[in-house]
C-alpha positions as CSV (number, residue, x, y, z in Angstrom):
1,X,68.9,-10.8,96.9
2,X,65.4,-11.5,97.9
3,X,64.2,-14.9,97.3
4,X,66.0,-17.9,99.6
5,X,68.1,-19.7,97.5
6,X,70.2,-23.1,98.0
7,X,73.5,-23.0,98.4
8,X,76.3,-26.2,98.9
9,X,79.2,-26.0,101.3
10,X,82.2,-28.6,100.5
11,X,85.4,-29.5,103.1
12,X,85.9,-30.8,106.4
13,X,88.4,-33.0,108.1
14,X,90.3,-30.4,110.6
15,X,88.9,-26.4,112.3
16,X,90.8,-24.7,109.4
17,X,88.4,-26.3,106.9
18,X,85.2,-26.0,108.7
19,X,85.5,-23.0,110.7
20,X,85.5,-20.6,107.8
21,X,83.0,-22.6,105.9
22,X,80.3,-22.3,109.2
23,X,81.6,-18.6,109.4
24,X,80.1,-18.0,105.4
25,X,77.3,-20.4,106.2
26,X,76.1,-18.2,109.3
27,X,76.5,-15.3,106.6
28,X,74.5,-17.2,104.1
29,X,71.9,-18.0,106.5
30,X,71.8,-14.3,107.7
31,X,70.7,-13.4,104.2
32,X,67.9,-15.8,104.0
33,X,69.5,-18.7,102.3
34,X,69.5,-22.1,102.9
35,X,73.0,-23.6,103.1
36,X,74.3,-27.3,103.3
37,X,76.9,-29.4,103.6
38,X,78.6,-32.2,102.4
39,X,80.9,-33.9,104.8
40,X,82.8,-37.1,106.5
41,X,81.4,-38.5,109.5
42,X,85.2,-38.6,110.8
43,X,86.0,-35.0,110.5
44,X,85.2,-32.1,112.9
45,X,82.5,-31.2,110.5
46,X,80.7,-33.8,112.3
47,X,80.8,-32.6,115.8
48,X,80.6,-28.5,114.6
49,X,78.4,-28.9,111.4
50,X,75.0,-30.1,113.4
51,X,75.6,-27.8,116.0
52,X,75.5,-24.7,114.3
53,X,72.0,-26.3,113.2
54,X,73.0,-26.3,109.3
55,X,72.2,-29.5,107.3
56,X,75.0,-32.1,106.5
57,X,74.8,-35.1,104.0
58,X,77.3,-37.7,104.5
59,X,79.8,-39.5,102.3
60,X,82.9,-42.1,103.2
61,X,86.3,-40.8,101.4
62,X,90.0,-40.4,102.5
63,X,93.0,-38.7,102.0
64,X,95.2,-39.2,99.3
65,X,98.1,-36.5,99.7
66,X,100.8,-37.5,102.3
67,X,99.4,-41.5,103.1
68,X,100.7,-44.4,102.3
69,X,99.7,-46.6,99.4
70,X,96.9,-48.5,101.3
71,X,95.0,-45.6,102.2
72,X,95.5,-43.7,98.8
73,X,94.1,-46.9,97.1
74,X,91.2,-46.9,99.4
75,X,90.3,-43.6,98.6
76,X,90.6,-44.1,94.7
77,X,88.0,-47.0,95.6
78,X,85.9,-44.8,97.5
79,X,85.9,-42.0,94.7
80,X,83.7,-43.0,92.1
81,X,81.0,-43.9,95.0
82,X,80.9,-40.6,96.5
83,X,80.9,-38.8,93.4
84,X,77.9,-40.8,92.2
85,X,76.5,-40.2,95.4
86,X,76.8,-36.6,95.8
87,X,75.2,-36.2,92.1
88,X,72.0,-37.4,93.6
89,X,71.9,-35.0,96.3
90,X,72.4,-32.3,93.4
91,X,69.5,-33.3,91.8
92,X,67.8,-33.2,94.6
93,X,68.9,-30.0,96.4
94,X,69.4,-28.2,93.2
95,X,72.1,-25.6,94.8
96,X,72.4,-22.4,92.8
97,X,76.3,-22.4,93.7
98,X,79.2,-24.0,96.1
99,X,81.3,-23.3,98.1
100,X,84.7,-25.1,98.8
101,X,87.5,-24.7,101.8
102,X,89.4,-27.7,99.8
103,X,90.5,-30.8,101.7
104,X,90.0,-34.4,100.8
105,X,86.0,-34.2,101.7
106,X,85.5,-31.3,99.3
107,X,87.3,-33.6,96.4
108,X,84.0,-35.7,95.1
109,X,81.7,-32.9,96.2
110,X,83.2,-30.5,93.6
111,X,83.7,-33.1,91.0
112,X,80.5,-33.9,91.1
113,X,79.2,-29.9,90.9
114,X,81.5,-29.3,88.0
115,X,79.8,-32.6,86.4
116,X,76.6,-31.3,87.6
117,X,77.4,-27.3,86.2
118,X,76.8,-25.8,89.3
119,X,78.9,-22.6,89.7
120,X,81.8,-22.9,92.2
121,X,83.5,-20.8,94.4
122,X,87.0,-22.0,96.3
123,X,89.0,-20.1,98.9
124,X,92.5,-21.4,99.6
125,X,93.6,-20.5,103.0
126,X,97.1,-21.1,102.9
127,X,100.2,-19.7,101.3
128,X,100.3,-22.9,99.5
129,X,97.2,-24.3,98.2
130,X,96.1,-27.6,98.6
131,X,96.1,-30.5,96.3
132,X,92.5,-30.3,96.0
133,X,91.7,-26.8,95.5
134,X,94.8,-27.1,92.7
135,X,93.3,-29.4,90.9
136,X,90.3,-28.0,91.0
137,X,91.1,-24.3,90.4
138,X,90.7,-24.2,86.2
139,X,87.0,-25.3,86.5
140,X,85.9,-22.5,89.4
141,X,84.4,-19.2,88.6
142,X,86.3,-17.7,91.6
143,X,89.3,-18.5,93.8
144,X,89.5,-16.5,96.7
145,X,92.6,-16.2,98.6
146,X,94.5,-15.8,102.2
147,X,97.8,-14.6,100.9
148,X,98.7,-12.1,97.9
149,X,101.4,-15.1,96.8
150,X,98.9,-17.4,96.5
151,X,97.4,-16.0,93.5
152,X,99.9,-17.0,91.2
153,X,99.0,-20.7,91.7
154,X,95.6,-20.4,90.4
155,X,94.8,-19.3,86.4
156,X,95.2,-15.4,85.8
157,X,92.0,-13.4,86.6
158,X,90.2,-15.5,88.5
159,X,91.5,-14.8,92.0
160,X,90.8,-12.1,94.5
161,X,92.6,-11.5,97.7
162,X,89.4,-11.3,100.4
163,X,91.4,-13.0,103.3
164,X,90.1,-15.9,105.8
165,X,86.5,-15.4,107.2
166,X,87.1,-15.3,111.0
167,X,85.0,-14.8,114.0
168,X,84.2,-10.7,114.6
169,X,85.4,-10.9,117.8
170,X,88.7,-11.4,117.4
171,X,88.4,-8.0,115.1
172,X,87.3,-6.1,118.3
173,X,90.2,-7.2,120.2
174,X,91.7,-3.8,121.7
175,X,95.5,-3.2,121.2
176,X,97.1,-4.3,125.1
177,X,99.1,-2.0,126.6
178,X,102.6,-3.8,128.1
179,X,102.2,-4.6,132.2
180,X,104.7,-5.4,134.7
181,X,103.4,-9.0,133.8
182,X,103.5,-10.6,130.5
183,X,100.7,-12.8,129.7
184,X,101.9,-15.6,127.1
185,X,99.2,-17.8,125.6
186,X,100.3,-21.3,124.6
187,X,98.2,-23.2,122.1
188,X,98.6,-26.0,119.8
189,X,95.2,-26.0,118.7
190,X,92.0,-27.8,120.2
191,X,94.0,-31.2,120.1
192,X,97.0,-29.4,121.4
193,X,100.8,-30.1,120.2
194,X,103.3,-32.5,122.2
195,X,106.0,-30.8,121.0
196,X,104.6,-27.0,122.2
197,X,103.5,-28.9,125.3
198,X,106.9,-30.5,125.9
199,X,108.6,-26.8,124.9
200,X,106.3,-25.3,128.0
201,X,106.8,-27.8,130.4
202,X,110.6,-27.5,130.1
203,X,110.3,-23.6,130.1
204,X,108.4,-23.3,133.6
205,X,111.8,-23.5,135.5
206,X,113.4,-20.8,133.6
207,X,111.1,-18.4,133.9
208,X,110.4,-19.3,137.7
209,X,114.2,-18.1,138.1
210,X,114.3,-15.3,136.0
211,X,112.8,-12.6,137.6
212,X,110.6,-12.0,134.5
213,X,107.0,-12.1,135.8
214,X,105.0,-13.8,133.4
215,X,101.5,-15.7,133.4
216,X,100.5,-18.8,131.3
217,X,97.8,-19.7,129.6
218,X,98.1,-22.7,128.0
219,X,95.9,-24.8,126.1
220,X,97.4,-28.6,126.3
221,X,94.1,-31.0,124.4
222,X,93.0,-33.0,126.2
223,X,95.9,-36.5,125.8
224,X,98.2,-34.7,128.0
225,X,96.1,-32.4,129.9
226,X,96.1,-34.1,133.7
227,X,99.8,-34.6,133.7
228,X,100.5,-31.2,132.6
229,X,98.1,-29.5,134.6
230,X,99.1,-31.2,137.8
231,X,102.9,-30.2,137.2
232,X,102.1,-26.9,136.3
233,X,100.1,-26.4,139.7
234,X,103.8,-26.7,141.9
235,X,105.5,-24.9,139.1
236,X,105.5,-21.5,141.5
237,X,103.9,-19.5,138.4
238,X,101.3,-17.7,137.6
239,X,98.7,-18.8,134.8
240,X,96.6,-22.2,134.3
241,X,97.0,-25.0,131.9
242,X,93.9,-25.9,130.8
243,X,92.5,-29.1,127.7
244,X,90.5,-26.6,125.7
245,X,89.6,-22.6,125.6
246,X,86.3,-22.6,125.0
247,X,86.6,-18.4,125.0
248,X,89.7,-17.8,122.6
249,X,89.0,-14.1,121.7
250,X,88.9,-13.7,125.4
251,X,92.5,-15.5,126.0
252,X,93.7,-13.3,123.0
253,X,92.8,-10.2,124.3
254,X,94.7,-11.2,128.0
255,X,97.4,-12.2,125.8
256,X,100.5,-10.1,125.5
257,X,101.9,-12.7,123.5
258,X,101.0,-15.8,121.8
259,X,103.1,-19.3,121.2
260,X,101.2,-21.5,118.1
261,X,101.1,-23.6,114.9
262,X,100.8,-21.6,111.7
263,X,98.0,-23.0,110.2
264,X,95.5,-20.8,108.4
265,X,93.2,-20.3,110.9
266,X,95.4,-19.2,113.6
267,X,97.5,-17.0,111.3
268,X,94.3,-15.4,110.0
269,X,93.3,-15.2,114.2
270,X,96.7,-13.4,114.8
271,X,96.0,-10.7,112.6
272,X,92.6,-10.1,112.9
273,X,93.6,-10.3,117.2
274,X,96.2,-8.2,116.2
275,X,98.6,-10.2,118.7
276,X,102.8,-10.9,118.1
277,X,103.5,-14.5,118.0
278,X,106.3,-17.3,118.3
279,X,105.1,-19.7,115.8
280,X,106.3,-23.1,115.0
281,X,105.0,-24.8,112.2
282,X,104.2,-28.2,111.9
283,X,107.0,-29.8,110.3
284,X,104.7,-32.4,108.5
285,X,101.9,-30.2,106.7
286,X,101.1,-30.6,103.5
287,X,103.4,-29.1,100.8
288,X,105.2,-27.1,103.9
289,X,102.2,-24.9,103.6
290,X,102.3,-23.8,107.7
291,X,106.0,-22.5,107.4
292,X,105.3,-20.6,104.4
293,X,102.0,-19.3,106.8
294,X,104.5,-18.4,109.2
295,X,107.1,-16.8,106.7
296,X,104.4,-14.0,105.7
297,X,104.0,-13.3,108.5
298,X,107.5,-13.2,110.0
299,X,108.4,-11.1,107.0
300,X,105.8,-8.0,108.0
301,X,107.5,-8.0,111.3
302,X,104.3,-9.3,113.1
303,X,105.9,-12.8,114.3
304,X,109.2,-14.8,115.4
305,X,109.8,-18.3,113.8
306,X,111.1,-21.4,115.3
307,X,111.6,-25.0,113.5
308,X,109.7,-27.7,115.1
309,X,113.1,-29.5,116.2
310,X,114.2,-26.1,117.4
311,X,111.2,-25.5,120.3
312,X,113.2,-26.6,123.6
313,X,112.2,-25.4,127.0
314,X,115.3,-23.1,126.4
315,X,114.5,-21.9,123.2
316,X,110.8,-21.2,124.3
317,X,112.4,-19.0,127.4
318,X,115.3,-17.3,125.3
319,X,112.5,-16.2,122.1
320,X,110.0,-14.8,124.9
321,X,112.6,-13.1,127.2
322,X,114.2,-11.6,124.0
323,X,110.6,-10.2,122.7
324,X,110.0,-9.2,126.1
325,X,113.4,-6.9,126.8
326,X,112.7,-4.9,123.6
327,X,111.3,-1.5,124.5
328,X,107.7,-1.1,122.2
329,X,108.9,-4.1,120.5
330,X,105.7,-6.6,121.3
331,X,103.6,-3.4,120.4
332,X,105.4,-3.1,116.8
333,X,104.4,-6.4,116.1
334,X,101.2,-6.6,117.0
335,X,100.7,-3.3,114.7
336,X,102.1,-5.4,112.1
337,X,100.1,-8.5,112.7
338,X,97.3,-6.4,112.2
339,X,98.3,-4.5,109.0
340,X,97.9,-8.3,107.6
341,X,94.0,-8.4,108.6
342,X,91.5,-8.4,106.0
343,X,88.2,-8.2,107.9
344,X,84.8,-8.8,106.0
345,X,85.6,-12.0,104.6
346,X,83.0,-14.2,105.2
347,X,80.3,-10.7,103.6
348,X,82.6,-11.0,100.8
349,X,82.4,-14.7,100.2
350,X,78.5,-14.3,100.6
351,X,78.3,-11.4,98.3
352,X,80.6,-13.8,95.6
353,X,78.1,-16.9,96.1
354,X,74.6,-14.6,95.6
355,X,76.1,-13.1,92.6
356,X,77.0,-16.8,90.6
357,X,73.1,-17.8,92.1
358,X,71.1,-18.5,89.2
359,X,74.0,-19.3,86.7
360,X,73.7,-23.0,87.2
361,X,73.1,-25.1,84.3
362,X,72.1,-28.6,85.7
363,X,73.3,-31.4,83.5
């Protein structure tokens, strides 16, 4: 397509709604395009959004799945404002299509497209969707999806299996061969996880008496960084415990194995990485939707599951040493994890959005 075109870009709130959106943005803006987006000033899309230089209008709405009353009625307050105000910014940016991750930012924004009759495109990147993306899934032209089981929760023949747009370099991640030391990477994400952090701490001992060499790499956030970081320094092993990775394709491709969450963004890393994991998910997402993340992949053989109550230092210690004792075994799941890869994504997604442009009919 030759001529720049306009194009909106809906979600925010946590890394797994904005990182793929930035990752199709960077594609749009590769083309030629001009895309934008609509955001909340409290979400990450805040801090990642004006960084990668892309334009962001602002509007004030909350959650409603999973709060209590008060915030719920809050955001029905806040509803009818945002919609209203995102309808101006339509007439004014006049985009030829959007694009949604879901989340409660994207809610208004897509309302107000549909209102507006610009065409949309969603991708849900869990095995569950979201209560947004349901609910708006019978007025998109396109649902794209992270999981062949996700399909069946949006209308027939509108879905296509493209996977999660993820950053290349994870895809040029080089299979490890096994060492005499076995590099574990511990992350709970850029805010970290208590519990995962609370799992490692208790793990250091064990190991340390073992005899299984091992190094950690473990990424804390920051709330609990100092306290871990100074333990782990008179723990006697090998690694560094560190607030944030700024590199994590590099910490994936020292990894022999991982320890995460299951949301869709590190699932979606894990395959493209082509890395085994131990993966706990968070026993308090929405709809469950990290253990059924965890579940597809557990069932290709390409990860271990543990319950949230069920990560002890002990349990940690038993899961790795079990993986670790298994001839080829760590090699047979990272094969697996990357069977599940669907590289290309965020071309796809572009390629989706370009060929809606010019359907819009502005009411």
């Amino acid at each position: 397509m030759s001529r720049a075109l306009s194009f909106l870009m809906a979600g925010g709130g946590t890394g797994g709604h904005v990182v793929p959106l930035v990752a199709v943005a960077r594609e749009m803006r590769r083309r030629g395009h001009r895309p934008w987006f609509v955001g909340t000033r409290q979400g990450l899309e805040a801090r990642l959004v004006p960084a990668e230089g892309f334009d962001i209008e602002w509007i004030e709405i909350g959650a409603l799945n999973r709060v209590g009353v008060g915030r719920a009625l809050r955001t029905l307050g806040q509803l009818p404002a945002s919609v209203a105000h995102v309808l101006g910014i339509l007439r004014t940016r006049r985009p030829a299509a959007a694009f949604s991750m879901g989340g409660y930012a994207a809610g208004p924004v897509m309302l107000a497209a549909w209102l507006r009759g610009v065409p949309m495109v969603l991708m849900e990147p869990n095995a569950v969707a979201g209560m947004t993306n349901r609910w708006m899934g019978r007025f998109v032209a396109r649902a794209l999806v992270n999981f062949p089981q996700t399909a069946r929760q949006f209308p027939r023949g509108k879905t296509e299996l493209t996977g999660l747009p993820v950053r290349e370099e994870f895809f040029s991640i080089a299979p490890k061969p096994r060492g005499d030391v076995l590099t574990l990477l511990v992350t709970g994400g850029s805010q970290g996880s208590r519990r995962l952090n609370q799992a490692a701490r208790e793990s250091w001992p064990l190991f340390r008496g073992s005899g299984l060499r091992v190094r950690l790499l473990h990424q804390s956030g920051p709330q609990e960084h100092a306290a871990l970081a100074s333990e782990f320094s008179s723990s006697g092993l090998a690694g560094e415990v560190v607030s944030f990775i700024q590199d994590m394709p590099g910490a994936f491709a020292e990894a022999d194995l991982v320890v995460a969450r299951s949301g869709a963004g590190a699932v979606s890393e894990l395959t493209a990485a082509g890395k085994p994991s131990i993966l706990v998910p968070f026993p308090f997402a929405a709809d469950q939707h990290q253990l059924r993340n965890a579940e597809a992949l557990a069932e290709a053989g390409a990860a271990r599951v543990v319950a949230d109550a069920e990560m002890t230092g002990q349990r940690l210690f038993e899961e790795v040493s079990a993986l670790a004792s298994q001839a080829g075994g760590l090699e047979r799941m990272g094969r697996a994890a990357r069977s599940l890869a669907r590289p290309g994504a965020a071309a796809r997604t572009a390629d989706i959005l370009e060929e809606l442009a010019g359907k819009a009919d502005f009411r």
